[in-house]
C-alpha positions as a Markdown table, in Angstrom:
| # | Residue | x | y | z |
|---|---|---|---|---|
| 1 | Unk | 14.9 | 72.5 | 127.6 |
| 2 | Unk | 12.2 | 70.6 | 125.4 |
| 3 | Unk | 13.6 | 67.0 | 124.2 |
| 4 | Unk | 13.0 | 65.5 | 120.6 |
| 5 | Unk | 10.9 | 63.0 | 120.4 |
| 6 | Unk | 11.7 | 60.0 | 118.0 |
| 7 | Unk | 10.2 | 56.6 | 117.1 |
| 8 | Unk | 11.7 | 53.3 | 117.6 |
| 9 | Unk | 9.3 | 51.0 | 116.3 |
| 10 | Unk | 6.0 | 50.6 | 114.5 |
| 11 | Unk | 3.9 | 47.8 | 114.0 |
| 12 | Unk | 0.3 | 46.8 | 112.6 |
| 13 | Unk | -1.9 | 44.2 | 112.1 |
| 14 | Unk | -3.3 | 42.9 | 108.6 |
| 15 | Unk | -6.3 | 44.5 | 108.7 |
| 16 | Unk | -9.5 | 42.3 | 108.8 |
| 17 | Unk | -13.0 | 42.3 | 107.5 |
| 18 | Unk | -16.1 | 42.5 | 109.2 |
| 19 | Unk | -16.7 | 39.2 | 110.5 |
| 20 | Unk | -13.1 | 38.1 | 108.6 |
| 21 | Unk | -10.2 | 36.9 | 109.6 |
| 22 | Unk | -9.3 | 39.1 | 113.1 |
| 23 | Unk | -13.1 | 38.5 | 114.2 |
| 24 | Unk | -12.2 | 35.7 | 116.5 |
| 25 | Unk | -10.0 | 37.9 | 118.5 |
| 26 | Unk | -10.7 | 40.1 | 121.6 |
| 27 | Unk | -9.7 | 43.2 | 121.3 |
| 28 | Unk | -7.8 | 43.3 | 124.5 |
| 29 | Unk | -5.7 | 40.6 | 123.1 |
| 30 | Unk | -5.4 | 41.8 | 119.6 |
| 31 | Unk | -4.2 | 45.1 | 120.9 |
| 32 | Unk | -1.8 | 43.0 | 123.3 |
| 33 | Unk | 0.0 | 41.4 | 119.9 |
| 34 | Unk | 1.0 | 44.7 | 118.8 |
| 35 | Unk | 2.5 | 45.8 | 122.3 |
| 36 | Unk | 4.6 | 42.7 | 122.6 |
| 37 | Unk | 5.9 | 43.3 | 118.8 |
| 38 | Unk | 6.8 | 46.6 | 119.4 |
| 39 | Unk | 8.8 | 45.7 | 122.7 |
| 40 | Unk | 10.6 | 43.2 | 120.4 |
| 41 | Unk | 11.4 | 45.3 | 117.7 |
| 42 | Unk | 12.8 | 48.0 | 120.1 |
| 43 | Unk | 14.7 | 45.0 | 121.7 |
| 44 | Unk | 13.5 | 47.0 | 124.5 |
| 45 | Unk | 12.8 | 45.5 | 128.3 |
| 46 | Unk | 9.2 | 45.7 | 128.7 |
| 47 | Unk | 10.0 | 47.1 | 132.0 |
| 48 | Unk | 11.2 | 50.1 | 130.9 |
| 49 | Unk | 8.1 | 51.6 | 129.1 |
| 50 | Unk | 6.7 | 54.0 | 131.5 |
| 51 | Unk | 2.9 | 53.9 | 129.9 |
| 52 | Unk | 0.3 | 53.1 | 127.1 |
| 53 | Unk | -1.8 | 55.4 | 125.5 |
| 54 | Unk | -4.4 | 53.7 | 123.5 |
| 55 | Unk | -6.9 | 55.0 | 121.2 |
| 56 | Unk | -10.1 | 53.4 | 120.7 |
| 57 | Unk | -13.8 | 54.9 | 119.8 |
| 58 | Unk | -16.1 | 52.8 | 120.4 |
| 59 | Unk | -15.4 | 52.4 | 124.4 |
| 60 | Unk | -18.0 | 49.9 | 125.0 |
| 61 | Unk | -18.6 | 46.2 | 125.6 |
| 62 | Unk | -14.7 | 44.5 | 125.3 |
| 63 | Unk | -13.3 | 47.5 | 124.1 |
| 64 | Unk | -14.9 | 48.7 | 127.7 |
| 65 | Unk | -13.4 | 49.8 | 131.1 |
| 66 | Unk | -9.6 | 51.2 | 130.1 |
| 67 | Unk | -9.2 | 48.6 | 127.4 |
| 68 | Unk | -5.1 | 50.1 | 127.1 |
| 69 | Unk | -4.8 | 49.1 | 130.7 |
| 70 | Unk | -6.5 | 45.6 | 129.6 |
| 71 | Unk | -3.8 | 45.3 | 126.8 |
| 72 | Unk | -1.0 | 45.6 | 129.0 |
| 73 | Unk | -2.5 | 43.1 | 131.3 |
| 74 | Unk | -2.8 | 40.9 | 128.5 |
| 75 | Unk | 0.3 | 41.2 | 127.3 |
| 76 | Unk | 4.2 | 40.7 | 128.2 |
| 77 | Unk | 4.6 | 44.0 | 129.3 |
| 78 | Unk | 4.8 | 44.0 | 133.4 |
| 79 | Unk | 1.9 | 45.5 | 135.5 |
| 80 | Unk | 3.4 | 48.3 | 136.6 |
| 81 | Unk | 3.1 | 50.0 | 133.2 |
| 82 | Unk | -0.2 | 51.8 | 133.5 |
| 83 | Unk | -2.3 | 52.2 | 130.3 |
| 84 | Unk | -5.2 | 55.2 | 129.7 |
| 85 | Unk | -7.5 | 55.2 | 126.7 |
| 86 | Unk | -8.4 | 58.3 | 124.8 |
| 87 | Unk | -11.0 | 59.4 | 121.8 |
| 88 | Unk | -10.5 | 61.5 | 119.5 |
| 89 | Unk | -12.8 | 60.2 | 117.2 |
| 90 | Unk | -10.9 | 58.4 | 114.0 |
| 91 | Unk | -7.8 | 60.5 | 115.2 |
| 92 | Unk | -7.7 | 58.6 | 118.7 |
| 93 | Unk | -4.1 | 56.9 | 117.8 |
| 94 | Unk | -2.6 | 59.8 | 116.1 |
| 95 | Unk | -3.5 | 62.2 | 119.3 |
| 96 | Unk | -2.3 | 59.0 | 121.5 |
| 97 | Unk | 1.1 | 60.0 | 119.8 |
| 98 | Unk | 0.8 | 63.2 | 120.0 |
| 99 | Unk | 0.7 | 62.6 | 124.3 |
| 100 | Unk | 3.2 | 60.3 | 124.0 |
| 101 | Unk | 5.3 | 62.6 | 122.0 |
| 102 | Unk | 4.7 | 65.6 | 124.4 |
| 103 | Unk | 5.6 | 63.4 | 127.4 |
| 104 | Unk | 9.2 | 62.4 | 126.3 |
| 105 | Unk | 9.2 | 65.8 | 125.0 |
| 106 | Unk | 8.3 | 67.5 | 128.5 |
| 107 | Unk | 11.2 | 65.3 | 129.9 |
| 108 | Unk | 8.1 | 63.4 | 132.2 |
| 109 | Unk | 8.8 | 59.7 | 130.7 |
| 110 | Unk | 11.2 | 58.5 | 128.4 |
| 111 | Unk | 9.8 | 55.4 | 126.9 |
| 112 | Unk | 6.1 | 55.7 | 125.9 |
| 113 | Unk | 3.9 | 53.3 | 123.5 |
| 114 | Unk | 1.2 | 54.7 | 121.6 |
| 115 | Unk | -1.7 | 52.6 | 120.1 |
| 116 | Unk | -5.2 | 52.1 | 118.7 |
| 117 | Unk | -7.3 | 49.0 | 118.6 |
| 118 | Unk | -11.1 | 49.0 | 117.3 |
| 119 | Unk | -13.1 | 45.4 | 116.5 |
| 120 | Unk | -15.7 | 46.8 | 114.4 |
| 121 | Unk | -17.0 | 43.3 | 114.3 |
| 122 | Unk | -17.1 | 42.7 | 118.0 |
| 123 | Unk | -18.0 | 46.5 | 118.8 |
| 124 | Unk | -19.8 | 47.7 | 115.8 |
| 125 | Unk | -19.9 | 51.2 | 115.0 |
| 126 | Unk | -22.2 | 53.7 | 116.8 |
| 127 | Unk | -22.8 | 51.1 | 119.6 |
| 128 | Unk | -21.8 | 53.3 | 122.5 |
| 129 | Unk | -24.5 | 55.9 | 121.2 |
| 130 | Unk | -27.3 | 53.2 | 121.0 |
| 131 | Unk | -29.3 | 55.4 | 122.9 |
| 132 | Unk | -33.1 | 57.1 | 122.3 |
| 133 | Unk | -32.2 | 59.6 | 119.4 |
| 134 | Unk | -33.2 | 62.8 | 118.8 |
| 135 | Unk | -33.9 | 65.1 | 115.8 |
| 136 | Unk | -32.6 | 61.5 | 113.7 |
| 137 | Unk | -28.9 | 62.5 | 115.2 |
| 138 | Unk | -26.6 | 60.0 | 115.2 |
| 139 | Unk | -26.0 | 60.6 | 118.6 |
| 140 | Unk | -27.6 | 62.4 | 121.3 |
| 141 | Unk | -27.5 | 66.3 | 120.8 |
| 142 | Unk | -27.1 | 68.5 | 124.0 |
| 143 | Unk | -30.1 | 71.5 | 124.2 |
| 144 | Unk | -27.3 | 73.8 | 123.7 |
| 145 | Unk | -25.4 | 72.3 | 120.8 |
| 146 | Unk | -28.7 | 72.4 | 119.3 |
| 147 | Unk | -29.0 | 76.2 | 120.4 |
| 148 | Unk | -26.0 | 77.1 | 118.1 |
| 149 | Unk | -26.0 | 74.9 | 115.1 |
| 150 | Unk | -29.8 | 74.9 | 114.4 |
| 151 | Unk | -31.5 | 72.0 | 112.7 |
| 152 | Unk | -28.4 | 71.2 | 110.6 |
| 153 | Unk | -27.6 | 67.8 | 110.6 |
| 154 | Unk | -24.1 | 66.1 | 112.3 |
| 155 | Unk | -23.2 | 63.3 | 110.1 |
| 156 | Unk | -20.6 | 62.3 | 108.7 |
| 157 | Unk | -22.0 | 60.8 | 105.5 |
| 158 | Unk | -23.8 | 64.6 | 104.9 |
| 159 | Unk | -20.5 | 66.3 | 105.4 |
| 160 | Unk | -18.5 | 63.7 | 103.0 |
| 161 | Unk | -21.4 | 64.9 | 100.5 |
| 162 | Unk | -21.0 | 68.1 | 101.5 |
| 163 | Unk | -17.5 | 67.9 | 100.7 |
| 164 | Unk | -17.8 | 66.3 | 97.2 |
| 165 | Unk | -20.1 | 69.2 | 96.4 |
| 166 | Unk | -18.0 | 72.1 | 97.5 |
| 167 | Unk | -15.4 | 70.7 | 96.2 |
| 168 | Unk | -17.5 | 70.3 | 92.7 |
| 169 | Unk | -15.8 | 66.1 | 92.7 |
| 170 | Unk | -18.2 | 64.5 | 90.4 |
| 171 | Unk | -19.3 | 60.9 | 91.1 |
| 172 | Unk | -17.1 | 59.4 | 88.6 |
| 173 | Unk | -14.1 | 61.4 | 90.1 |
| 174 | Unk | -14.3 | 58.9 | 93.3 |
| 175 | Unk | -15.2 | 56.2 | 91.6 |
| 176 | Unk | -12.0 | 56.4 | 89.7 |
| 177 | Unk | -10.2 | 57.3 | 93.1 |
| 178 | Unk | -11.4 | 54.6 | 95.1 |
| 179 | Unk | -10.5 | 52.5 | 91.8 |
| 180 | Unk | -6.7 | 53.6 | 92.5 |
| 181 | Unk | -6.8 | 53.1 | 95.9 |
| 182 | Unk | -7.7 | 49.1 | 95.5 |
| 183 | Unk | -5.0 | 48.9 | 92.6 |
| 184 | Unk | -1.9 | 51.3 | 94.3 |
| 185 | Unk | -3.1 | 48.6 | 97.9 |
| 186 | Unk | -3.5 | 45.4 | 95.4 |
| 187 | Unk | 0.6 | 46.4 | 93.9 |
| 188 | Unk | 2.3 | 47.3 | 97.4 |
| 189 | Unk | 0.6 | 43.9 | 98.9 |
| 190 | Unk | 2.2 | 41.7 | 95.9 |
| 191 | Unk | 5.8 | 43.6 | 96.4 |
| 192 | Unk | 5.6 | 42.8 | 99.6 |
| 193 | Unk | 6.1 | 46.3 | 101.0 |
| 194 | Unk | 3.2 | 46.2 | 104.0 |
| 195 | Unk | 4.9 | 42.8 | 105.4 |
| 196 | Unk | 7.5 | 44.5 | 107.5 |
| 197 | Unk | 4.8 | 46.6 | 109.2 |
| 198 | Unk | 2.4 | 43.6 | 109.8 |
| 199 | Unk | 2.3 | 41.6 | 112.7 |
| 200 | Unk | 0.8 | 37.9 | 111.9 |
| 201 | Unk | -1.5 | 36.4 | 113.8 |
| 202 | Unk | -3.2 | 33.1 | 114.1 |
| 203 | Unk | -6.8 | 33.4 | 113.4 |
| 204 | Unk | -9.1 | 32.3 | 115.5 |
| 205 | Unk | -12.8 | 30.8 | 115.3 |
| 206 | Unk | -15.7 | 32.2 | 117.1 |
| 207 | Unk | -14.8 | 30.3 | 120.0 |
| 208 | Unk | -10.9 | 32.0 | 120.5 |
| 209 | Unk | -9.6 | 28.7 | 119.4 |
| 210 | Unk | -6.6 | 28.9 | 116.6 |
| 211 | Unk | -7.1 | 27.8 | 113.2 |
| 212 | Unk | -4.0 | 27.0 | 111.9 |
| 213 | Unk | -4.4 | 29.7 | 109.1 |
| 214 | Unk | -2.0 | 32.8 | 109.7 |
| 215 | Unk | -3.4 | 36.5 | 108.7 |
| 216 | Unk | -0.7 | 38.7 | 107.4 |
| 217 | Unk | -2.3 | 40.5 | 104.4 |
| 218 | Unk | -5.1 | 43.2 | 104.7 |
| 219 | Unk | -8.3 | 41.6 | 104.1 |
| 220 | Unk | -10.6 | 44.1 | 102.0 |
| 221 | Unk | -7.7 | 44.7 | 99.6 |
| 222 | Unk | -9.5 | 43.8 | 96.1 |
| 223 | Unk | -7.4 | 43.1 | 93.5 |
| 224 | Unk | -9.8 | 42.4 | 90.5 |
| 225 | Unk | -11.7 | 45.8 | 91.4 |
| 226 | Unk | -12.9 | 47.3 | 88.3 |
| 227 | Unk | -13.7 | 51.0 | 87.7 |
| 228 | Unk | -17.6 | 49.2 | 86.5 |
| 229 | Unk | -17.9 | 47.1 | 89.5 |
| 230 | Unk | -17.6 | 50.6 | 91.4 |
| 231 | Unk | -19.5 | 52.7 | 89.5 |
| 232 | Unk | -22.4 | 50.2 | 90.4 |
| 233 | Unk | -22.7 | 49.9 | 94.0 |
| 234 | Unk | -25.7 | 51.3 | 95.2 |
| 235 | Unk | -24.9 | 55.0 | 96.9 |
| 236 | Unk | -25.1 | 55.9 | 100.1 |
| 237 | Unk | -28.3 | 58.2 | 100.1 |
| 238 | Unk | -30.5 | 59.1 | 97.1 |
| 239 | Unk | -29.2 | 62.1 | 94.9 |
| 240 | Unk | -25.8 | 62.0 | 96.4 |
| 241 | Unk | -22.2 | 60.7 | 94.8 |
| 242 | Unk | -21.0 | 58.0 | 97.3 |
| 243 | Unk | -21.5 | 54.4 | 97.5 |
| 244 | Unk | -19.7 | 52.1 | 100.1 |
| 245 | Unk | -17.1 | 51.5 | 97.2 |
| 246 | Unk | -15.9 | 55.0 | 97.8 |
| 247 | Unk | -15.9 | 55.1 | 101.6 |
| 248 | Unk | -13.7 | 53.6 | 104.1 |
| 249 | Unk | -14.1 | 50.1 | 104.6 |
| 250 | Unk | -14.9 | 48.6 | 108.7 |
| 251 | Unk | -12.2 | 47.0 | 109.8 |
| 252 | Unk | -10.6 | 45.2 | 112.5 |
| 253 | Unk | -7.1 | 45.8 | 113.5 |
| 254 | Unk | -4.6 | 47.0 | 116.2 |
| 255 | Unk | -1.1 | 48.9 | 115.9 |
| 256 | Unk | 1.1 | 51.2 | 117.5 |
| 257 | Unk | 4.7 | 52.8 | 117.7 |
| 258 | Unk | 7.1 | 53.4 | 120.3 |
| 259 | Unk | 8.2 | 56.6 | 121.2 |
| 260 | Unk | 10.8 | 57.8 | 123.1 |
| 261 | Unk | 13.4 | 60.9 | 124.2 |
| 262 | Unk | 17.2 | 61.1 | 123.6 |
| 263 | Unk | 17.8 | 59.6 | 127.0 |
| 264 | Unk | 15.7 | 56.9 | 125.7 |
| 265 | Unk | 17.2 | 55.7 | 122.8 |
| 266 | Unk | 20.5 | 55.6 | 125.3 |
| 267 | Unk | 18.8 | 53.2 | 127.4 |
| 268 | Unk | 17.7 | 51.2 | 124.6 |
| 269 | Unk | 20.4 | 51.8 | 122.5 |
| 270 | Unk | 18.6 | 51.7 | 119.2 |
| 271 | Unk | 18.4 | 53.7 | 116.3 |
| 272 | Unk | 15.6 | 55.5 | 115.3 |
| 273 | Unk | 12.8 | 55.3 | 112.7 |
| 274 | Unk | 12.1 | 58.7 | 112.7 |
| 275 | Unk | 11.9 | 62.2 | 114.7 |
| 276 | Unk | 8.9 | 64.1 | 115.4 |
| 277 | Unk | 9.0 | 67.7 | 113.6 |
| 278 | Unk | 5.5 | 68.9 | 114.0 |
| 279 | Unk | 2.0 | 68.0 | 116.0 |
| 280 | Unk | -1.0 | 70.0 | 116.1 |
| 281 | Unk | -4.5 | 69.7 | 116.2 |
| 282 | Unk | -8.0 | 72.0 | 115.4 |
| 283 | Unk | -11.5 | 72.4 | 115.7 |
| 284 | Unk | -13.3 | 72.9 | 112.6 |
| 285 | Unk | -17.1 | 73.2 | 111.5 |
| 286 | Unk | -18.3 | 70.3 | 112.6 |
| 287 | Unk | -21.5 | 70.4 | 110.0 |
| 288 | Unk | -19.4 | 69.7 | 107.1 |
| 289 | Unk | -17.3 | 67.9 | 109.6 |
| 290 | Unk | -14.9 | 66.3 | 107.2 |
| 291 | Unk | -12.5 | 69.1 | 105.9 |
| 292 | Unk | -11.0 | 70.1 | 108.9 |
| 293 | Unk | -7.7 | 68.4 | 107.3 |
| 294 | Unk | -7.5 | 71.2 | 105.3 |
| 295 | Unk | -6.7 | 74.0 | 107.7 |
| 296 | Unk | -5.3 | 71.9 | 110.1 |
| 297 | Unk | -2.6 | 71.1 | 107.4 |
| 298 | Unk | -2.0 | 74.9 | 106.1 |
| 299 | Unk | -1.7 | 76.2 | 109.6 |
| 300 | Unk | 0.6 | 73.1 | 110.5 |
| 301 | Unk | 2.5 | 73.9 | 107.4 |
| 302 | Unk | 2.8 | 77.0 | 108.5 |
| 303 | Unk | 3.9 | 76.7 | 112.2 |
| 304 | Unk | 6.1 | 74.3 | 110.6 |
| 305 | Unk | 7.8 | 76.8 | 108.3 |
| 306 | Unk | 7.2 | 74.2 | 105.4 |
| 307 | Unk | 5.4 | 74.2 | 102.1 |
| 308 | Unk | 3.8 | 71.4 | 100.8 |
| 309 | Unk | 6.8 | 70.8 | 98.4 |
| 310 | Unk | 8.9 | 70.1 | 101.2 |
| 311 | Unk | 6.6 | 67.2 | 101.9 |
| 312 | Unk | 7.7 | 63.5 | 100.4 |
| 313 | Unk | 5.1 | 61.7 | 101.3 |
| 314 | Unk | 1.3 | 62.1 | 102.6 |
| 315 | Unk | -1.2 | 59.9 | 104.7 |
| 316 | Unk | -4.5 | 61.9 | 104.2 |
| 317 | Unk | -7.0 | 59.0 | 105.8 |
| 318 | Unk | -9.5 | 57.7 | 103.2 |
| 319 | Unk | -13.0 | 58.2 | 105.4 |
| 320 | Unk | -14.5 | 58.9 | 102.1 |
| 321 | Unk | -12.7 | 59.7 | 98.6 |
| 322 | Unk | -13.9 | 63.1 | 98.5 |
| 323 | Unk | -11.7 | 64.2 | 101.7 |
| 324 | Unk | -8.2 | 63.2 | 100.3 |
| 325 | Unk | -9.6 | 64.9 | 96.6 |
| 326 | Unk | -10.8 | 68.0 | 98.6 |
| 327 | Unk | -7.4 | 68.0 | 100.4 |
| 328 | Unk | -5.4 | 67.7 | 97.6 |
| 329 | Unk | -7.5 | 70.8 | 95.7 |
| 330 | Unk | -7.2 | 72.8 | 98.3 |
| 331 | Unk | -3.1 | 72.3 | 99.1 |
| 332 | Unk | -1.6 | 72.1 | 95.6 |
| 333 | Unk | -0.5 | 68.7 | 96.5 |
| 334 | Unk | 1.4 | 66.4 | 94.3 |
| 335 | Unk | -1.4 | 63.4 | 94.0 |
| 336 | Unk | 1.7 | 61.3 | 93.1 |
| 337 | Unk | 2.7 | 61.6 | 97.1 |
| 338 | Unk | -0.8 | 60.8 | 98.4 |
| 339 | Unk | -1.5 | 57.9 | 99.9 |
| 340 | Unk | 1.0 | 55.8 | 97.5 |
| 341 | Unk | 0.1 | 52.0 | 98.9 |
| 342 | Unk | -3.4 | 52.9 | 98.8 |
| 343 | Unk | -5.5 | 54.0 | 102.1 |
| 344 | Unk | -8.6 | 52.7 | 104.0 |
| 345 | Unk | -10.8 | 52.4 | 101.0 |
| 346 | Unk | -9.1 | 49.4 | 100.5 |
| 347 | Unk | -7.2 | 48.8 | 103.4 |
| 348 | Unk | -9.9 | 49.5 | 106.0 |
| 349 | Unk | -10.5 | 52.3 | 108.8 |
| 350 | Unk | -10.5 | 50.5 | 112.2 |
| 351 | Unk | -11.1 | 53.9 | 113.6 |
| 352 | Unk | -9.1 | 54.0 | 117.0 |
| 353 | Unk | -6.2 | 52.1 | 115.5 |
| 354 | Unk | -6.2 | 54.4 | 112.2 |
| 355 | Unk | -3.9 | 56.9 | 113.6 |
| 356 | Unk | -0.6 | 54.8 | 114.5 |
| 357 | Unk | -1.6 | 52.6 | 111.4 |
| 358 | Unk | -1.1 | 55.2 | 109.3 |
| 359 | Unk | 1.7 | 56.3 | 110.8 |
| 360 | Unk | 3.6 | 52.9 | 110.5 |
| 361 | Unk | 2.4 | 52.8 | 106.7 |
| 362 | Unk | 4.0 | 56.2 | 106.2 |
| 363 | Unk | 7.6 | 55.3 | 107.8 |
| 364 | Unk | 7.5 | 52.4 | 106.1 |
| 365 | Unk | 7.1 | 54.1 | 102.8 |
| 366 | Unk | 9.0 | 57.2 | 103.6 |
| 367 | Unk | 12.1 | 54.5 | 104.3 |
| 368 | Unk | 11.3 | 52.0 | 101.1 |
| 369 | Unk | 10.8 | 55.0 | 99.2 |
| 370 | Unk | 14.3 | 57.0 | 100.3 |
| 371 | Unk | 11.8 | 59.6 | 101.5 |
| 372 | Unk | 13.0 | 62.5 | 104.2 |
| 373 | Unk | 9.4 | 64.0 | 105.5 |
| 374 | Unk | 6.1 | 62.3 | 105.7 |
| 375 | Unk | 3.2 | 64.1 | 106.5 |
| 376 | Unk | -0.3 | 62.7 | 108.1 |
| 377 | Unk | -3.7 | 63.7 | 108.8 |
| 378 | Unk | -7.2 | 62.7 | 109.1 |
| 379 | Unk | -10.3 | 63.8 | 109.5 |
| 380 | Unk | -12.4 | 63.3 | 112.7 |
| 381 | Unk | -15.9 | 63.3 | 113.9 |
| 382 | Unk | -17.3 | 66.4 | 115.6 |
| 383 | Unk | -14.9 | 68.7 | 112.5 |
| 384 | Unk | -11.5 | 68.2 | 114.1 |
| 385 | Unk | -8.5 | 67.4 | 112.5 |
| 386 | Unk | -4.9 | 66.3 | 113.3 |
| 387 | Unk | -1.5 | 66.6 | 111.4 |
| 388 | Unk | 2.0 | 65.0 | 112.2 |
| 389 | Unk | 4.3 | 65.5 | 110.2 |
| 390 | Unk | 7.9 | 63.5 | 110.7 |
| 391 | Unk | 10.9 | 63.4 | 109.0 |
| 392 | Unk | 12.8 | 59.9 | 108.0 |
| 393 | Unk | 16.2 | 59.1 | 110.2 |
């Protein structure tokens, strides 16, 4: 008989800017913080996690050769716990939980930490595909790829236009949304509500040594963003409706939960944050790319036997403004529950770390909040899409 699947604990770091605050940090050891805080918030002996599944995207450089198996040698955890590292694209955490979830479920393990870490700084962005290009591709396009999708171009910053259009989201429209998500970000950080998610760290100079200066508040958060200071960035390509204000910011970060079965939370004897209810995941065109959230969500929904009503709270990850806008369209949604501390336009998107740091952001909120179901997705390079959707314990 298939177990539930529950989450003990969740933890994140601050997220920092490109060459900010988390730059002096390796991303071995940055992902390393967040296993030790999660085996102290499950008071758990680190001896009893039986793996680490790590997300990451740009596997390349320090983020190189298994870096989950790196963390946990870095870390306090004991080197019998083995570590694997996956990509899914910007979904890598959330489909690390996803294994994690369907090991406890499967009865195969009973303590399982899922994670992300991405130094966009260290590791930037499209480094692994720094390769001769073809046809202007971002990456390298197989013969047969090419066979079935024509000339049309894979790129994310066409599909997030692609998006806006369908969608008929004028220019000003995400403007005015990436406006909200600095201000809802700017409140939550003031009330304190992201400090019992975030792990502080030191920082450290370009040399690894300590500062004296302790991070604990996300970096690109901009308080004194105005809707006219948005509306002027330069955009992205010529004729089109986004600028960098209304896109995700790069980030560097790290974060992770702990999940584990019902003979697991015996062991520990903890309570849990929250049970698992529904995982899935889906291909999608992979042209326009970025609104695979949208099906993935109505057929999760459905499998779920759920309407979006029954939904408290949603993480819909910021990659651009017109996917949450286009999401919200599409569903019916209640733009009161979307993202309601703000999302990775102000946040940041540290890619592979994006999936559990979303998640910890929603359990927080779902619990400050009195909330019973949260719901998460995000959308993912190559048109894929997950969805989790919990509910609060």
């Amino acid at each position: 008989m298939a177990q539930e699947a529950y989450i003990v604990a969740a933890a994140r770091t601050a997220g920092g800017r490109r060459g900010g605050k988390l730059s002096g940090w390796h991303p071995v050891e940055l992902a390393a913080q967040v296993l030790n805080a999660l085996v102290e918030r499950a008071d758990c002996d680190p001896a009893l996690v039986e793996d680490v599944i790590m997300g990451c995207v740009s596997q390349v450089g320090e983020q190189s050769t298994n870096v989950a198996r790196n963390a946990v040698l870095a870390s306090r955890l004991p080197e019998s716990v083995p570590g694997t590292s996956l990509d899914r694209q910007c979904g890598s955490s959330q489909q690390a939980l996803h294994f994690a979830a369907q090991a406890v479920m499967s009865g195969t393990q009973d303590v399982v930490i899922a994670a992300g870490v991405e130094s966009m700084t260290r590791v930037p962005m499209f480094t692994p595909s720094a390769l001769p290009q073809k046809n202007g591709m971002g990456f390298y396009m197989s013969p047969e790829i090419r066979k079935r999708y024509g000339d049309r171009d894979f790129s994310q910053f066409v599909g997030a236009e692609m998006i806006a259009t369908k969608y008929g989201l004028k220019k000003e429209t995400l403007d005015r949304y990436a406006l909200r998500s600095h201000q809802l970000a700017a409140r939550a950080a003031s009330e304190g509500r992201f400090d019992a998610e975030i792990v502080p760290l030191r920082v450290r100079d370009s040399n690894g040594a300590e500062t004296g200066e302790v991070h604990k508040r996300d970096e690109g958060i901009r308080a004194d963003a105005s809707f006219e200071g948005i509306a002027g960035v330069k955009l992205l390509q010529e004729g089109g409706r986004i600028s960098a204000a209304s896109a995700s910011q790069i980030c560097d970060g790290a974060s992770g939960v702990m999940v584990v079965s019902e003979r697991g939370l015996k062991r520990l004897g903890v309570k849990p944050l929250a049970r698992i209810h529904h995982m899935s995941v889906i291909g999608h065109d992979p042209v326009i790319m970025l609104e695979a959230p949208i099906p993935a969500t109505q057929r999760a929904l459905e499998k779920a036997g759920m309407n979006i009503a029954d939904i408290d709270l949603y993480e819909v990850n910021e990659a651009f403004a017109p996917v949450p806008l286009a999401w919200l369209q599409a569903l019916g949604a209640d733009a009161e529950r979307l993202n309601v501390n703000g999302g990775a336009i102000a946040l940041g998107h540290p890619l592979g770390a994006s999936g559990t740091k979303l998640m910890t952001t929603l359990l927080y909120a779902l619990q400050q909040r009195g909330g019973r179901y949260g719901l998460q997705t995000m959308c993912e390079g190559g048109g894929m899409a997950n969805v989790t959707i919990v509910e609060r314990l």
